[in-house]
Structures are given as structure tokens and as C-alpha cells.
N, CA, C and O atoms as CSV, one atom per row, in Angstrom:
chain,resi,resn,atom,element,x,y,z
A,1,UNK,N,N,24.722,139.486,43.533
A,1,UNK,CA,C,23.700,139.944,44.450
A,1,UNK,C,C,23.585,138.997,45.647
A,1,UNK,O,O,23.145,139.382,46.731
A,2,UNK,N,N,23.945,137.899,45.441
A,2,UNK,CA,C,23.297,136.664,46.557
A,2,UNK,C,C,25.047,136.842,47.453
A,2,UNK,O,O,25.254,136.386,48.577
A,3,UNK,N,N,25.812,137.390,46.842
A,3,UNK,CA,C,26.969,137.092,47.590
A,3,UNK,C,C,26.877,138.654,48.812
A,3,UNK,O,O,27.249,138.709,49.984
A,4,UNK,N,N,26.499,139.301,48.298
A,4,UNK,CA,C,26.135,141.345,48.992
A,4,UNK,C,C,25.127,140.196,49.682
A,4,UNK,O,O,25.834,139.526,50.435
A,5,UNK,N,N,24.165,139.860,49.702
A,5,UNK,CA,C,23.327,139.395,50.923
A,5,UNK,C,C,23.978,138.491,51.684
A,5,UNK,O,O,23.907,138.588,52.909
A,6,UNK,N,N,24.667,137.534,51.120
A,6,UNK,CA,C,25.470,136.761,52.279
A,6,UNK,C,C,26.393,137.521,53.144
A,6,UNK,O,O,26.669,137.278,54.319
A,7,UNK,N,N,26.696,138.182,52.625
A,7,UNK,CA,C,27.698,139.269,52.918
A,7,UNK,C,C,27.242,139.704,54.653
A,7,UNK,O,O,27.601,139.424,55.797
A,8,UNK,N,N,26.253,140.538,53.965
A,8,UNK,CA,C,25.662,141.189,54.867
A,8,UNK,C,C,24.706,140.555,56.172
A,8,UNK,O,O,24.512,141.055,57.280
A,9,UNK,N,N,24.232,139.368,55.643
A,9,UNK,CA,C,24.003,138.172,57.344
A,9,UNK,C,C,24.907,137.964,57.569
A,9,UNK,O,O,24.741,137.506,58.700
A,10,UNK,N,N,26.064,137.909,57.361
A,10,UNK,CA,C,27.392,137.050,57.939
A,10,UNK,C,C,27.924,138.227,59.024
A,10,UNK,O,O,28.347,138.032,60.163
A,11,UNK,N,N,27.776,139.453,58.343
A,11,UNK,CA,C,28.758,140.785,59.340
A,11,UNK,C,C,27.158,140.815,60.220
A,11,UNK,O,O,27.404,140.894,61.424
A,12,UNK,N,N,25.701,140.775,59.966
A,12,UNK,CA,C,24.702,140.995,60.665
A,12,UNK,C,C,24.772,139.678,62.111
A,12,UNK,O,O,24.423,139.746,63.290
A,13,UNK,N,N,25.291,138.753,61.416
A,13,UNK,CA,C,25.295,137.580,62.785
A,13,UNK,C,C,26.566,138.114,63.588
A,13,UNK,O,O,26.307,138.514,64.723
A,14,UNK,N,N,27.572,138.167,63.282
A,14,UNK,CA,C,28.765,138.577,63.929
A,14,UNK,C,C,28.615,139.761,64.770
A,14,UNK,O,O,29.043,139.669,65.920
A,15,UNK,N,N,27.954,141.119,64.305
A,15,UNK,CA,C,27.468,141.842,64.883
A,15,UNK,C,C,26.732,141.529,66.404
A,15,UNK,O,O,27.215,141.844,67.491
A,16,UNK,N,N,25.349,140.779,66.161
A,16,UNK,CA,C,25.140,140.371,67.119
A,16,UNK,C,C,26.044,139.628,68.022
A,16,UNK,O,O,26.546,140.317,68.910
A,17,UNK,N,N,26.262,138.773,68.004
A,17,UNK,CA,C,27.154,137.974,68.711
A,17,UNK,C,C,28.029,138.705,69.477
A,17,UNK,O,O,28.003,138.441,70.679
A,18,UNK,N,N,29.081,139.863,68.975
A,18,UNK,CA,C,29.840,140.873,69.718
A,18,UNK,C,C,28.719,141.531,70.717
A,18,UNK,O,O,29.000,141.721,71.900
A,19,UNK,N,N,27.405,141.876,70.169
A,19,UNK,CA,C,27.123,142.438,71.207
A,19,UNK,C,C,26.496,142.202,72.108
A,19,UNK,O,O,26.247,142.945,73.057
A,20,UNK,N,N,26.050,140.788,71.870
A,20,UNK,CA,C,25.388,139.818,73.076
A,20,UNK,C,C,26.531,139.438,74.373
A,20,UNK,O,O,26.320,139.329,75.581
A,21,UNK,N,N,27.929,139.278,73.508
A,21,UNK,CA,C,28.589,139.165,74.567
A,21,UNK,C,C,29.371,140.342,75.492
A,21,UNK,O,O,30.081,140.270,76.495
A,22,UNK,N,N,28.884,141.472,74.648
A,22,UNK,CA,C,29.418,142.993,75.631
A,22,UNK,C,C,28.439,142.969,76.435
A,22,UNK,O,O,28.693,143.543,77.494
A,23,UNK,N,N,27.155,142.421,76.341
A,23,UNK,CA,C,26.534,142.723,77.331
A,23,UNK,C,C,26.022,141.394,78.646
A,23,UNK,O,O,24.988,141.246,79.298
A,24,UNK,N,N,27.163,140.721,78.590
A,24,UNK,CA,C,27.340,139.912,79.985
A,24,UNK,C,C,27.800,140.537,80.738
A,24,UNK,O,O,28.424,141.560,80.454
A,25,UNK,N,N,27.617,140.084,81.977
A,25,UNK,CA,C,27.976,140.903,83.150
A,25,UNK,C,C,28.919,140.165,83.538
A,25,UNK,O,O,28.641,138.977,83.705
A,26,UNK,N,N,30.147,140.566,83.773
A,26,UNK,CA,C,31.565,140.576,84.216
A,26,UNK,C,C,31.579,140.814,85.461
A,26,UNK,O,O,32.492,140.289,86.097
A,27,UNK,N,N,30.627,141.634,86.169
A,27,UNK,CA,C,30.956,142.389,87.550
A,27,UNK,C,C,31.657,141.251,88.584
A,27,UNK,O,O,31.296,140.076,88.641
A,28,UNK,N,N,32.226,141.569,89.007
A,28,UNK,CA,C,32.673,140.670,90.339
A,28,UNK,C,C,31.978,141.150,91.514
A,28,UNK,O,O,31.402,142.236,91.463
A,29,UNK,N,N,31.972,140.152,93.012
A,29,UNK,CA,C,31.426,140.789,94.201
A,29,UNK,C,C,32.426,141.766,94.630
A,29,UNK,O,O,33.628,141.576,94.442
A,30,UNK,N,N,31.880,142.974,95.292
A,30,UNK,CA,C,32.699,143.575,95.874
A,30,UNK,C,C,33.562,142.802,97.263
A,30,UNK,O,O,33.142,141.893,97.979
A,31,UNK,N,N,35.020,143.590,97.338
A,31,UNK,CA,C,35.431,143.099,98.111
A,31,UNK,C,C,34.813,142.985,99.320
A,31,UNK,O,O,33.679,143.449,99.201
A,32,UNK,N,N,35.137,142.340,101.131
A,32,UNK,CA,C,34.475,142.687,101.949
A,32,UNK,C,C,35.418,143.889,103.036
A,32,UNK,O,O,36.622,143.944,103.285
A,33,UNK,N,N,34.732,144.397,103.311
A,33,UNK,CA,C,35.356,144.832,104.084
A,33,UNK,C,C,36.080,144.790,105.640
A,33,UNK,O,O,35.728,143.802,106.284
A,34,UNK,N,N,36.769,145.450,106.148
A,34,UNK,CA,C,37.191,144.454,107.528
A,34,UNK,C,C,35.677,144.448,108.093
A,34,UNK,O,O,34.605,145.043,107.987
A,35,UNK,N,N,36.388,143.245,108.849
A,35,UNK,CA,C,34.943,142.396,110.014
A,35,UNK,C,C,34.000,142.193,109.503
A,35,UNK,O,O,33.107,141.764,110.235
A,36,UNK,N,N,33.648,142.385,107.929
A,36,UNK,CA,C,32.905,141.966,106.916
A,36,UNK,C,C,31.828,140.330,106.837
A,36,UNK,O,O,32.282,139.546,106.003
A,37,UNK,N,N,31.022,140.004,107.307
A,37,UNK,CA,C,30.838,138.934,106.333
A,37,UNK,C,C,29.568,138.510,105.381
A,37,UNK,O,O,28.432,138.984,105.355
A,38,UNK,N,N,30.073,137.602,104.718
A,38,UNK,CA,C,29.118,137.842,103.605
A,38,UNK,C,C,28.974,136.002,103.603
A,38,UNK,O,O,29.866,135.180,103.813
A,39,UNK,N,N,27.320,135.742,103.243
A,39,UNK,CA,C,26.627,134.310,103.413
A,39,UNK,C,C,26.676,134.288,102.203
A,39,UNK,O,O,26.586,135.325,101.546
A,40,UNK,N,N,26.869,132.778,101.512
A,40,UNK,CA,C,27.199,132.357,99.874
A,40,UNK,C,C,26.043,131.405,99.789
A,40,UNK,O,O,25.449,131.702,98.753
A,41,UNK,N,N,25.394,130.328,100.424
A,41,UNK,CA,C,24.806,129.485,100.434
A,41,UNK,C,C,24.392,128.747,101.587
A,41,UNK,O,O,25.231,128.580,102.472
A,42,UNK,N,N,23.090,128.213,101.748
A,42,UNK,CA,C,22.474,127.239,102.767
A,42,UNK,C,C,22.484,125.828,101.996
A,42,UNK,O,O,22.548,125.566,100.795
A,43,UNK,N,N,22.386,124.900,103.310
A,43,UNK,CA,C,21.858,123.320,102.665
A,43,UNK,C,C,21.705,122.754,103.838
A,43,UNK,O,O,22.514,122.913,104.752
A,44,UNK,N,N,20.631,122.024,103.928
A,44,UNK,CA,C,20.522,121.005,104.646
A,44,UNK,C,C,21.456,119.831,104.977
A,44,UNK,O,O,21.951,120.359,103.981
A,45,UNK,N,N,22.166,118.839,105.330
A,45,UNK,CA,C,22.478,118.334,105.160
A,45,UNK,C,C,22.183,116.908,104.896
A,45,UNK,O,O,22.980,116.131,104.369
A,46,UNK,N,N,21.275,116.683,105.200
A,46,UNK,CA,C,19.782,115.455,104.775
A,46,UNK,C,C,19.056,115.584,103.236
A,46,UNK,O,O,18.732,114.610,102.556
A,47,UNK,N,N,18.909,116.754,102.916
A,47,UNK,CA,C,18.507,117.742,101.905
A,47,UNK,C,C,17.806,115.948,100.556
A,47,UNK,O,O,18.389,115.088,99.894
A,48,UNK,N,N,16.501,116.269,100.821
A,48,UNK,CA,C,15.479,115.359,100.535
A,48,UNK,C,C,14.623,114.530,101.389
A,48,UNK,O,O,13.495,114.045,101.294
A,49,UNK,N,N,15.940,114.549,102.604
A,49,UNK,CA,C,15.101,113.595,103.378
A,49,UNK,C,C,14.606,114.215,104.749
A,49,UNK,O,O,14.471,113.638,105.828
A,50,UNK,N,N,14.348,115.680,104.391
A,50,UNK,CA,C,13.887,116.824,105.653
A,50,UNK,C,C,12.783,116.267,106.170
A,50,UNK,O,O,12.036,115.797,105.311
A,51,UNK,N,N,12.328,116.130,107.575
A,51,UNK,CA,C,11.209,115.212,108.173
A,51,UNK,C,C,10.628,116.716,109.004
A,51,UNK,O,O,11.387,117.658,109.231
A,52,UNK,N,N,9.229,116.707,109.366
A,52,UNK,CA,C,8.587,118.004,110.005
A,52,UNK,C,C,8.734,117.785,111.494
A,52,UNK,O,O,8.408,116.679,111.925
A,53,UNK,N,N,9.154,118.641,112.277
A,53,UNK,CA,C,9.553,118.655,113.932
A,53,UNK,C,C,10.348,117.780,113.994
A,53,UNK,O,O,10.014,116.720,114.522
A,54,UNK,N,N,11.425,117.927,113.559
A,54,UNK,CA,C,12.511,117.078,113.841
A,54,UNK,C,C,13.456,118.388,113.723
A,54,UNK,O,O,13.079,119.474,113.283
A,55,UNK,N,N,15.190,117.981,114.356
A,55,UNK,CA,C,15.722,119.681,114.649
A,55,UNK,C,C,16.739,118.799,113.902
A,55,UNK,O,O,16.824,117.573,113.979
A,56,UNK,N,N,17.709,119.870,112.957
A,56,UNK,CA,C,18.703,119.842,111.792
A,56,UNK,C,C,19.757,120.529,112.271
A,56,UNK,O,O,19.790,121.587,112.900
A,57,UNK,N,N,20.624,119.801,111.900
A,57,UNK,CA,C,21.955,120.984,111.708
A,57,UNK,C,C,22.272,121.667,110.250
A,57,UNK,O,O,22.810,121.208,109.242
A,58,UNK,N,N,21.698,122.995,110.565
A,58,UNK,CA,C,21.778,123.601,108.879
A,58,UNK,C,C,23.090,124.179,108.463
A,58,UNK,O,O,23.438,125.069,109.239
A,59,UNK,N,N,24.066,123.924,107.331
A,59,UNK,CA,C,25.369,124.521,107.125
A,59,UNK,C,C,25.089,125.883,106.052
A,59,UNK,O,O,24.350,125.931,105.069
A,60,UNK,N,N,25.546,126.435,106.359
A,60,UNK,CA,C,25.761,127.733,105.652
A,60,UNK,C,C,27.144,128.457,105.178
A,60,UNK,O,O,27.770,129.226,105.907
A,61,UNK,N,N,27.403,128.222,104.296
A,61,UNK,CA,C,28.762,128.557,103.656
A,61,UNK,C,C,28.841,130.205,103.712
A,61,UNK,O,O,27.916,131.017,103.751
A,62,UNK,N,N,29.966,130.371,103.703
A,62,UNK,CA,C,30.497,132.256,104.090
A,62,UNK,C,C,31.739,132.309,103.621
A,62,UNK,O,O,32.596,131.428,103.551
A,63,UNK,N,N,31.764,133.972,103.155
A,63,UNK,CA,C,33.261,134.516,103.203
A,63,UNK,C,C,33.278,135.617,104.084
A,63,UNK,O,O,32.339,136.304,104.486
A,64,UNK,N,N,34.645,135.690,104.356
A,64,UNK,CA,C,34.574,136.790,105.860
A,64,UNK,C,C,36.060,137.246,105.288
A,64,UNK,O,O,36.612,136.970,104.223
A,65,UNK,N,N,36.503,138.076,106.443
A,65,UNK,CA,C,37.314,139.197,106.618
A,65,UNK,C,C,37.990,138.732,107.966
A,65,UNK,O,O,37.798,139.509,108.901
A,66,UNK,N,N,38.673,137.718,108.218
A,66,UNK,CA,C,39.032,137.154,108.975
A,66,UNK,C,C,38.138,136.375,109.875
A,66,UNK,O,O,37.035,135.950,109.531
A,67,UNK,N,N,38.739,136.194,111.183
A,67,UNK,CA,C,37.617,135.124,112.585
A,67,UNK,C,C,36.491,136.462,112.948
A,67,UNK,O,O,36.683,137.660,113.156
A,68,UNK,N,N,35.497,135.775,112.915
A,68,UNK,CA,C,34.306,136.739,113.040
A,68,UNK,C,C,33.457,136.051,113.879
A,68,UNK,O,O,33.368,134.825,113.823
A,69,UNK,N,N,32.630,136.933,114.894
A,69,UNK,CA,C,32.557,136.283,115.796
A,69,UNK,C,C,30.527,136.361,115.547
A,69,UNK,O,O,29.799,137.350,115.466
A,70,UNK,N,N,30.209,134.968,115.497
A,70,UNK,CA,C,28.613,135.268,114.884
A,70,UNK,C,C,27.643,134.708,115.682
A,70,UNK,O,O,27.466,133.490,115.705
A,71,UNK,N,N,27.059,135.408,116.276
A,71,UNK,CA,C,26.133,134.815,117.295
A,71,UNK,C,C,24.652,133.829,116.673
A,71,UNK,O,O,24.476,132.662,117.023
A,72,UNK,N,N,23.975,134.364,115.990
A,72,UNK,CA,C,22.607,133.360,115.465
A,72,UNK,C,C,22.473,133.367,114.456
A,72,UNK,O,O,22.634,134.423,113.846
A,73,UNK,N,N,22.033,131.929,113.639
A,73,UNK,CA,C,21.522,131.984,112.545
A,73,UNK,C,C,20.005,132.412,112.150
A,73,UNK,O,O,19.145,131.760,112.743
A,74,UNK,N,N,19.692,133.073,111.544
A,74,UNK,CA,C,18.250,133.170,111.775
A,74,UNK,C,C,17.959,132.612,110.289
A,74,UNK,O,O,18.704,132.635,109.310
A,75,UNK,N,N,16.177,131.921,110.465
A,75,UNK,CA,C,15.388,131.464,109.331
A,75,UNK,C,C,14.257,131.828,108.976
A,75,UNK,O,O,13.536,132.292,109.859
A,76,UNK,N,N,13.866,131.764,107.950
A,76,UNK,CA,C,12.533,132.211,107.470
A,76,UNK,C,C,12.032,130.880,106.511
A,76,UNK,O,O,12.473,130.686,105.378
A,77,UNK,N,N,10.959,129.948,107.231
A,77,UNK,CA,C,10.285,129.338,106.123
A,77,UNK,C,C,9.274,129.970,104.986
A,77,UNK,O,O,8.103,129.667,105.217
A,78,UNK,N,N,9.401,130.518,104.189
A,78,UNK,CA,C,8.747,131.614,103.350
A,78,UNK,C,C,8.407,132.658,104.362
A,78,UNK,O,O,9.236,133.141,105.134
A,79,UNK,N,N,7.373,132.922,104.326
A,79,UNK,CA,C,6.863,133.916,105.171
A,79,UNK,C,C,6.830,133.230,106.815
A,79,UNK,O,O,5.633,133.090,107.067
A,80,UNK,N,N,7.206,133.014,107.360
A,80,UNK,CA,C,7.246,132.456,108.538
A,80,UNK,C,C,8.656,133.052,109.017
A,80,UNK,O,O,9.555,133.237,108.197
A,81,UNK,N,N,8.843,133.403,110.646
A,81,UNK,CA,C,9.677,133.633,111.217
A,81,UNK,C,C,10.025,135.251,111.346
A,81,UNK,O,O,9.226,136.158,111.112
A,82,UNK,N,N,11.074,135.365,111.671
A,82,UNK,CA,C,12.263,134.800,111.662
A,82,UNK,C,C,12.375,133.312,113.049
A,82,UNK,O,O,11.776,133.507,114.107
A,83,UNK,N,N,12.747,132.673,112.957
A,83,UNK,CA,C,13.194,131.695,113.964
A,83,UNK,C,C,14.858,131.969,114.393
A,83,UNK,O,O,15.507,132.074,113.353
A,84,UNK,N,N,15.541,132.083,115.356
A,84,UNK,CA,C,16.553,132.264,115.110
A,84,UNK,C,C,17.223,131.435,116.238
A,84,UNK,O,O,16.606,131.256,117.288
A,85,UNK,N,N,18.446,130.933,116.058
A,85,UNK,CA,C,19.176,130.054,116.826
A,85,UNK,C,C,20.532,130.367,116.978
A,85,UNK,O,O,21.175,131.135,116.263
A,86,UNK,N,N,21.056,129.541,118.238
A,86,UNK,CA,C,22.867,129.710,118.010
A,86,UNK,C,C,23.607,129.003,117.280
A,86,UNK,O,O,23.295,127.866,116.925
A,87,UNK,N,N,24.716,129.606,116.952
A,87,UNK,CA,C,25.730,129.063,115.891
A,87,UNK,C,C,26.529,128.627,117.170
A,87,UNK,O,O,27.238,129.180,118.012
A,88,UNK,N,N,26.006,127.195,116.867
A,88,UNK,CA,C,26.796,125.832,117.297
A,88,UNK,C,C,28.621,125.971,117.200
A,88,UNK,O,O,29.467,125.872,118.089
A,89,UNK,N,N,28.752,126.242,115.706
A,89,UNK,CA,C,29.858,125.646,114.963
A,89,UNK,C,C,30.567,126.441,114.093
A,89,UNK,O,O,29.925,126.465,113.042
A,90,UNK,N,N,31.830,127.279,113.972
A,90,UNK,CA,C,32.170,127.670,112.805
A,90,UNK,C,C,33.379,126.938,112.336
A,90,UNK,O,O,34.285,126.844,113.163
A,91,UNK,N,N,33.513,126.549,111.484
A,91,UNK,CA,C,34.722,126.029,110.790
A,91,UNK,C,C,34.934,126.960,109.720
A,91,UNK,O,O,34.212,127.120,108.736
A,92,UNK,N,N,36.630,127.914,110.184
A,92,UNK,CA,C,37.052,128.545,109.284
A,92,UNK,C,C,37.530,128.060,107.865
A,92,UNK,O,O,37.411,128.681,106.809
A,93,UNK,N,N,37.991,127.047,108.025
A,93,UNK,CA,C,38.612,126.262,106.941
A,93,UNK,C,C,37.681,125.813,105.540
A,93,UNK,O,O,38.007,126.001,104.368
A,94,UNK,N,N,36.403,125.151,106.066
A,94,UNK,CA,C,35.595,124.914,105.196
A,94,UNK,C,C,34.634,125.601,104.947
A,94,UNK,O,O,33.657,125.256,104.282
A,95,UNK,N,N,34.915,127.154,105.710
A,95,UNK,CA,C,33.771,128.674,105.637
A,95,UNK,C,C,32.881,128.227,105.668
A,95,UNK,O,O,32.042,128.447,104.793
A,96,UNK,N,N,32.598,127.172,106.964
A,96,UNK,CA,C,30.736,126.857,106.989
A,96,UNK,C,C,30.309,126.998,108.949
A,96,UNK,O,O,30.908,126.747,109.995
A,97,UNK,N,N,29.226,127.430,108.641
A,97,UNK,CA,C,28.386,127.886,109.953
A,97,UNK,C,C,27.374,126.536,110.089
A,97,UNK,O,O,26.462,126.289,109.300
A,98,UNK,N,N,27.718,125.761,111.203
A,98,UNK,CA,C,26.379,124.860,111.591
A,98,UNK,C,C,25.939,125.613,112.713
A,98,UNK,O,O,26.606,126.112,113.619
A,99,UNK,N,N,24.629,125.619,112.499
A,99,UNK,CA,C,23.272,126.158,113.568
A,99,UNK,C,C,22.146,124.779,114.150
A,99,UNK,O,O,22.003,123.893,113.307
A,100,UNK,N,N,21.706,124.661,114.922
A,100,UNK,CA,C,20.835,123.322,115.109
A,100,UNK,C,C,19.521,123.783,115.046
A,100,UNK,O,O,19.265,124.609,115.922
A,101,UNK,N,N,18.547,123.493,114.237
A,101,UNK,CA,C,17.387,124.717,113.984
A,101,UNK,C,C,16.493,123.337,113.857
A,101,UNK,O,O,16.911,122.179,113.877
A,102,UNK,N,N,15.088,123.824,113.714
A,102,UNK,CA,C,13.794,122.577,113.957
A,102,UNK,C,C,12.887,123.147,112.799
A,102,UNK,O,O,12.681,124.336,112.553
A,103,UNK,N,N,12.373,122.002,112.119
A,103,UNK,CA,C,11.720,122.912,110.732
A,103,UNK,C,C,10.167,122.623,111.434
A,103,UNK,O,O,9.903,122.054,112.494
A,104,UNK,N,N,9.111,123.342,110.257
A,104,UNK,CA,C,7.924,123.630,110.557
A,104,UNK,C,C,7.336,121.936,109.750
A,104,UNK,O,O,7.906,120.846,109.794
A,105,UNK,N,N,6.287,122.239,109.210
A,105,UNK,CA,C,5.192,121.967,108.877
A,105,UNK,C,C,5.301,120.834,107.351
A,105,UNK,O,O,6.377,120.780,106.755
A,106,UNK,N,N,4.718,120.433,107.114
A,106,UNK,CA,C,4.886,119.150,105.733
A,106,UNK,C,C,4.781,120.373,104.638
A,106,UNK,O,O,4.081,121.378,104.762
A,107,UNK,N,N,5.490,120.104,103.731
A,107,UNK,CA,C,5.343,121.229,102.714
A,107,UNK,C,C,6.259,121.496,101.658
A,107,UNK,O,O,6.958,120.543,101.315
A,108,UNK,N,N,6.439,122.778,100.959
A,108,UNK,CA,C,7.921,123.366,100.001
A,108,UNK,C,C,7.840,124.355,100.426
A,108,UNK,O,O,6.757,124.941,100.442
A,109,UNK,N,N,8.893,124.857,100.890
A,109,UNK,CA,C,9.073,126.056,101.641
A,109,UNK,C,C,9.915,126.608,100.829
A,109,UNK,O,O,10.091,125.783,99.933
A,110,UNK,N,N,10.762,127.869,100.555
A,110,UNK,CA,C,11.693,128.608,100.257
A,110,UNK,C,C,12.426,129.189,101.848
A,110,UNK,O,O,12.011,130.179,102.450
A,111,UNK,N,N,13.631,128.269,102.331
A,111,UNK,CA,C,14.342,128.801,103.149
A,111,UNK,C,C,15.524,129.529,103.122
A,111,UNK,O,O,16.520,129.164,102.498
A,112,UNK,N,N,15.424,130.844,103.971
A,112,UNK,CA,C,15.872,132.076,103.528
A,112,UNK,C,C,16.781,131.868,105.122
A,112,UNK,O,O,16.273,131.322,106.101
A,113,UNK,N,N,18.240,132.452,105.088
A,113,UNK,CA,C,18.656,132.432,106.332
A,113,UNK,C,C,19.303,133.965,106.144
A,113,UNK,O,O,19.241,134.650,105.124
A,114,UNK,N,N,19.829,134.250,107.192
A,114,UNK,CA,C,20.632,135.217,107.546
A,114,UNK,C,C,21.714,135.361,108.991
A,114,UNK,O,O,21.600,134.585,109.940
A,115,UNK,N,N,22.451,136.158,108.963
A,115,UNK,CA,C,23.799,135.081,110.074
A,115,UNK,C,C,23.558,136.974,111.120
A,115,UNK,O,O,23.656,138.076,110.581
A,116,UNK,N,N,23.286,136.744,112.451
A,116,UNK,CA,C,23.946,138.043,113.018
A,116,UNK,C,C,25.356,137.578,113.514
A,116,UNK,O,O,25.774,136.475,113.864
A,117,UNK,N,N,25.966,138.866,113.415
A,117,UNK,CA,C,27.410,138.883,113.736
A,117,UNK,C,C,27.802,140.100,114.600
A,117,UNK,O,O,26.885,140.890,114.828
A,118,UNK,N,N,28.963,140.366,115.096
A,118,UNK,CA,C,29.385,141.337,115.454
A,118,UNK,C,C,30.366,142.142,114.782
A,118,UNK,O,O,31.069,141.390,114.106
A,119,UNK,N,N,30.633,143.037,114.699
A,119,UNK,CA,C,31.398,144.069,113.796
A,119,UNK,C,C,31.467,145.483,114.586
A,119,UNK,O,O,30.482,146.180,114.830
A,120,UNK,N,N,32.893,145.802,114.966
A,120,UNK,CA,C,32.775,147.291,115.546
A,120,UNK,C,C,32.172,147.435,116.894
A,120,UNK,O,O,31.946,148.520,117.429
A,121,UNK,N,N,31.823,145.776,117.627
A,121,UNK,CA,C,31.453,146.394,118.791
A,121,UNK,C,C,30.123,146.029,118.614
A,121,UNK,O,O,29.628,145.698,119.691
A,122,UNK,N,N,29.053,145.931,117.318
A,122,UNK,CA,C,27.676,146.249,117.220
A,122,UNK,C,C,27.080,144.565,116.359
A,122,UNK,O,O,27.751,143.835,115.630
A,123,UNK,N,N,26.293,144.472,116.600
A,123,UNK,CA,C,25.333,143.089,115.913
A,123,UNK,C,C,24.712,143.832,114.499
A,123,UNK,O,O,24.052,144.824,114.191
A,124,UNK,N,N,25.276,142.848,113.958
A,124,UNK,CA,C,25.158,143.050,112.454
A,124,UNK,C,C,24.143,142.304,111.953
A,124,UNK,O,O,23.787,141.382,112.687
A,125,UNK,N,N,23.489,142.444,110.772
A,125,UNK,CA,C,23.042,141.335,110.173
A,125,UNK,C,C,23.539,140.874,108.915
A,125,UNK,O,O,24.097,141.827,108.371
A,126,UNK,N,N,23.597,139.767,108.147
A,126,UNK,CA,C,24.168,139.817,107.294
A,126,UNK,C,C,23.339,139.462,106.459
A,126,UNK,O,O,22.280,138.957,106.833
A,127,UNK,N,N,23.729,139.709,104.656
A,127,UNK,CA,C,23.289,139.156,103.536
A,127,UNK,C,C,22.266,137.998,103.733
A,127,UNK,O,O,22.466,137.322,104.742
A,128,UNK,N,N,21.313,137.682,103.034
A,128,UNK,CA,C,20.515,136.540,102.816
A,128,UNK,C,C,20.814,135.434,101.769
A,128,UNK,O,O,21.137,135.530,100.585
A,129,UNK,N,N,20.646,134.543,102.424
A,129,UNK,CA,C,20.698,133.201,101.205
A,129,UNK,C,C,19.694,132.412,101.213
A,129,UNK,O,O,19.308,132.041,102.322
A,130,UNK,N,N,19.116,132.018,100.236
A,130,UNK,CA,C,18.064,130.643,100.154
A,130,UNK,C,C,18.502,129.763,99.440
A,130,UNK,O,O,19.448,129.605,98.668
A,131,UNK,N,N,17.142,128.864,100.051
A,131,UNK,CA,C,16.910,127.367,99.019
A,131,UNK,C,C,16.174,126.834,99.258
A,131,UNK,O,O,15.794,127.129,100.392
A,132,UNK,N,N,15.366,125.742,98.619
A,132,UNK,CA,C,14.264,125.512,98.161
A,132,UNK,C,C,14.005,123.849,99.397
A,132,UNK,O,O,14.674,122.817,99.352
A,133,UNK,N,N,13.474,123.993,99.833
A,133,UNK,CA,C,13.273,122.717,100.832
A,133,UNK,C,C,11.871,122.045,100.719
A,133,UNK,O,O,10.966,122.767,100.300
A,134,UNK,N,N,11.555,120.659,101.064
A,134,UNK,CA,C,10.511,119.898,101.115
A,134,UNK,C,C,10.221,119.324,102.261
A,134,UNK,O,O,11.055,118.457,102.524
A,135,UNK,N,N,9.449,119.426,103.008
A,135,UNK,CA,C,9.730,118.639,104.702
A,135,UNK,C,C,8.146,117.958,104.483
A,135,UNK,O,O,6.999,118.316,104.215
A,136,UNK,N,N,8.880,116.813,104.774
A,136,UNK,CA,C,8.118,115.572,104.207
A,136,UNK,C,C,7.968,114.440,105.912
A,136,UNK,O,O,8.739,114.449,106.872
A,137,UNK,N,N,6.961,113.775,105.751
A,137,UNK,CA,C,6.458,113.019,107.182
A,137,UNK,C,C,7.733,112.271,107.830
A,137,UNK,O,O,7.612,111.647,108.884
């Protein structure tokens, strides 16, 4: 009897387990499409030592669909903004966008960016990325 119950937690754990892992998500990003681009991540590059009214060069990592031509970064300190600026800088190589942008107020903000671009002739906007910032005296 004790061996039919072992039995049966042993195929009951295994069970689970198969189906905890059918239900990870595998999905990949979709590809992009031409003149495509798509924002992966923001960071400061000071990132701790953010000071209030002082102006940053913020990097923003991307994948694209070849040279894309991107006019402003725009920001949102939580609910604040959009603020939006020119893209200074693209370096294809290291898929990063520097923008020179000026932060707000002493605080924790959640900064949210977004890149316009051109595509087809027309200004695009692209995908959003955040991260979590502190702008300190």
C-alpha cells in the first residue's frame, strides 16, 4: 500500500513539473520589420549619482532594420512630460542612442522614454522603455 502511494506522488510530482514547464513562455520577439525600430533599454550613465537640473546624456539601447534615421528622444518622469530632445548620437555598432536631456525635481521617478523616427517618409514613434531613477541634490 505505502509503495501504490509512493507511486502515485512520484508520477503526481512529475506530472506537475511537465506541466509547469509547458507552460513557460518560449515566445520570441517578433521580427522587425524594414525601417523598423524597436527600444530594448534606457540608463543613465551616472545611474545613482543623478543630481536635479543638471542635463545628462541618456543611452538607450535599440534594434533596428538597418541605419534609421531618428530624430528625438522623448521622456516621461512618471507622469510628467513628455520632454523631448535631439538625438545627439547614434552608434550603430553598440545599438545605442545618446540624447542630452535635463532631469526634474529630487525624487524616484519611473523614467519612461520613447525614440521618434522616420519610416516611409513619416515620424514614427517607437516602443517604450523604462527604469527606475533617483535624482538626488
Amino acid at each position: 500500500m505505502k509503495s501504490a502511494g509512493a507511486g502515485f506522488l512520484a508520477l503526481s510530482l512529475v506530472l506537475i513539473m511537465i506541466s509547469s514547464c509547458a507552460t513557460v513562455s518560449t515566445k520570441q520577439k517578433d521580427p522587425l520589420g524594414p525601417g523598423e525600430l524597436r527600444l530594448v533599454s534606457v540608463e543613465f550613465p551616472d545611474i545613482g549619482r543623478v543630481k536635479q537640473n543638471v542635463r545628462y546624456l541618456l543611452n538607450v539601447k535599440f534594434e533596428s532594420d538597418g541605419e534609421i534615421e531618428m530624430r528625438r528622444a522623448c521622456v516621461y518622469w512618471d507622469a510628467q512630460g513628455p520632454q523631448c530632445f535631439p538625438v545627439i548620437d547614434v552608434h550603430y555598432g553598440e545599438r545605442k542612442i545618446k540624447a542630452d536631456i535635463s532631469t526634474p525635481h529630487l525624487g524616484y521617478y519611473i523614467l519612461k522614454c520613447y525614440v521618434l523616427y522616420v519610416r516611409d517618409g513619416k515620424t514614427i514613434r517607437s516602443n517604450m522603455v523604462e527604469s527606475p531613477i533617483e535624482i538626488t541634490k
